[in-house]
C-alpha positions in Angstrom: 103.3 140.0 91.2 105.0 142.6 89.7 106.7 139.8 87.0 103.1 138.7 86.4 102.0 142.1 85.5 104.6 142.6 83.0 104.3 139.3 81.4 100.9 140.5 80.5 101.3 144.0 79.3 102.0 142.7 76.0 98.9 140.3 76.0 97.1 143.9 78.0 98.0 146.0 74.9 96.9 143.7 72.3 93.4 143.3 73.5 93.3 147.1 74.1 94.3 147.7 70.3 97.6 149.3 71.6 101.0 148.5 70.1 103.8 148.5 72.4 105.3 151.8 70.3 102.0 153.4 71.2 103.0 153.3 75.3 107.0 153.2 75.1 109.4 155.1 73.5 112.6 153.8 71.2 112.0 150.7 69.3 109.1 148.3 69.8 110.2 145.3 71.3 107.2 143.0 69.8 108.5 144.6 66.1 111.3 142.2 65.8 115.2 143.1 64.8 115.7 146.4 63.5 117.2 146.8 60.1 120.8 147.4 59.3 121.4 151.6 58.9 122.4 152.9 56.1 126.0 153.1 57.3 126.6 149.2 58.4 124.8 148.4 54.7 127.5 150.6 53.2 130.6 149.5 55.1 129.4 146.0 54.5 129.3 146.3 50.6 132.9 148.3 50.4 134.3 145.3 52.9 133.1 142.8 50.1 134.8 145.1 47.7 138.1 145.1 49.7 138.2 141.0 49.7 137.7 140.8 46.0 140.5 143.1 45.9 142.4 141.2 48.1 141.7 138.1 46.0 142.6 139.6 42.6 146.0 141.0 44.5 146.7 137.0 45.2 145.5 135.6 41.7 148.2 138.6 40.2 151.0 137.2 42.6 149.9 133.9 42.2 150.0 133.1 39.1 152.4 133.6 36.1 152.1 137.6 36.0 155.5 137.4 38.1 157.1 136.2 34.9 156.0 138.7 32.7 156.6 141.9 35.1 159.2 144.1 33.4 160.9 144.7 36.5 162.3 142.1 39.8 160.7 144.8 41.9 157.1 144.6 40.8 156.0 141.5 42.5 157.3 143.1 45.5 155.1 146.3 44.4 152.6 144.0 44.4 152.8 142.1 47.4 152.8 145.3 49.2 149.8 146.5 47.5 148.2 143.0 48.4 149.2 144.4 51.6 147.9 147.8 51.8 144.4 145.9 50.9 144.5 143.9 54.0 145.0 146.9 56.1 142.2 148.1 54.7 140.4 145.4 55.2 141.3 145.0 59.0 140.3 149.0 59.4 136.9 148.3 57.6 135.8 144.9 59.5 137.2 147.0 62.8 134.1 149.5 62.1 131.5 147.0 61.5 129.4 146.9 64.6 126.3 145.1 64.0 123.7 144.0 66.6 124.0 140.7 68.7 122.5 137.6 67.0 122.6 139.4 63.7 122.2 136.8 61.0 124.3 138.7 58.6 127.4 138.9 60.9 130.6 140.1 60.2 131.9 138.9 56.8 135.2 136.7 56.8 138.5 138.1 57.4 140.1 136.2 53.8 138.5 136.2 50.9 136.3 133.5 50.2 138.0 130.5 47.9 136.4 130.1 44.7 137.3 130.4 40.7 140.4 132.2 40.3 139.6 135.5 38.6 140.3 135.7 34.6 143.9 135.9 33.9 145.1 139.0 36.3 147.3 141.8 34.2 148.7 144.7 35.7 146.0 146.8 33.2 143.6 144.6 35.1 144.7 145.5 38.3 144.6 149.9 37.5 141.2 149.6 36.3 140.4 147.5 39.4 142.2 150.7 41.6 140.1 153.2 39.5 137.0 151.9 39.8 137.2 151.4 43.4 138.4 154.6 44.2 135.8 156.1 41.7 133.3 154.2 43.8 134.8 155.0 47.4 134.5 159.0 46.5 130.6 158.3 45.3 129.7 157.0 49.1 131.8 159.4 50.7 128.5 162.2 50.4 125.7 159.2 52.0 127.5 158.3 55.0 128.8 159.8 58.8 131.3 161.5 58.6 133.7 159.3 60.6 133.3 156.7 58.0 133.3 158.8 55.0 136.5 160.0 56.3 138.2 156.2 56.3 136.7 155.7 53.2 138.1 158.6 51.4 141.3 157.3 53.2 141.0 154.1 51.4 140.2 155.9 48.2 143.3 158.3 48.2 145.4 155.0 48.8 143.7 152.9 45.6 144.7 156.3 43.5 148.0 155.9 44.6 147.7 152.3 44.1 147.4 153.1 40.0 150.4 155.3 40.0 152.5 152.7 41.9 151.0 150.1 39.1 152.3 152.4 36.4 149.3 154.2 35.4 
């Protein structure tokens, strides 16, 4: 009896011109999925940033850029930068909580394949590190601070990222 009666609150409410939100408190079931918070939006758009970071990284020690580095030890600069990124990446992806049977579920670990970026320089590759770390420091203010403190994490490390590219 007590099943039957709670099948047909909903139906109960409707009639009465009650929404559920109107007799229960927290979110209204009948509402549908909440949307994503300001934070999980965020994280989501610097972890998209991170694997086209990641992907420039391998199009620089992919392709010919090893033979016109000045020095032997720069494509090992660079694969540890590449590595750096993935770290990153990993810490980022581990903060991403979203809700169960959200459509927009976590995004992949590895870059997605596609067009190999323009040809990759090492000028390229600072102004990539700048601009990320410009744009890291600009969400630091909008979100918790647990997250704006990995983020300004991942921003101090693309600054250093520029020096260790020469710049």
């Amino acid at each position: 009896m007590l099943a039957a009666s709670a099948a047909a609150l909903p139906a109960l409410l409707a009639t009465a011109g009650c929404r559920s939100s109107d007799v229960f408190a927290g979110p209204d079931p009948l509402a549908g999925r909440p949307s994503l918070s300001h934070d999980v939006i965020t994280l989501q758009a610097v972890i998209a940033a991170e694997q086209a970071m990641i992907k420039l990284y391998q199009a620089a020690v992919d392709s010919n850029l090893r033979a016109t580095l000045p020095s032997t030890g720069r494509v090992e600069v660079l694969e540890g930068l590449l590595a750096q990124h993935r770290q990153h990446l990993g810490q980022l992806q581990a903060r991403l909580v979203m809700p169960p049977g959200s459509p927009s579920g976590s995004p992949s670990a590895s870059p997605s394949p596609g067009a190999v970026p323009a040809p990759v320089t090492i000028a390229r590759l600072r102004a990539a590190e700048r601009a990320s770390a410009a744009d890291l420091l600009r969400r630091l203010v909008t979100v918790q601070p647990a997250l704006a403190q990995l983020l300004a994490s991942v921003a101090a490390s693309d600054a250093t990222h520029v020096a260790a590219l020469g710049g």
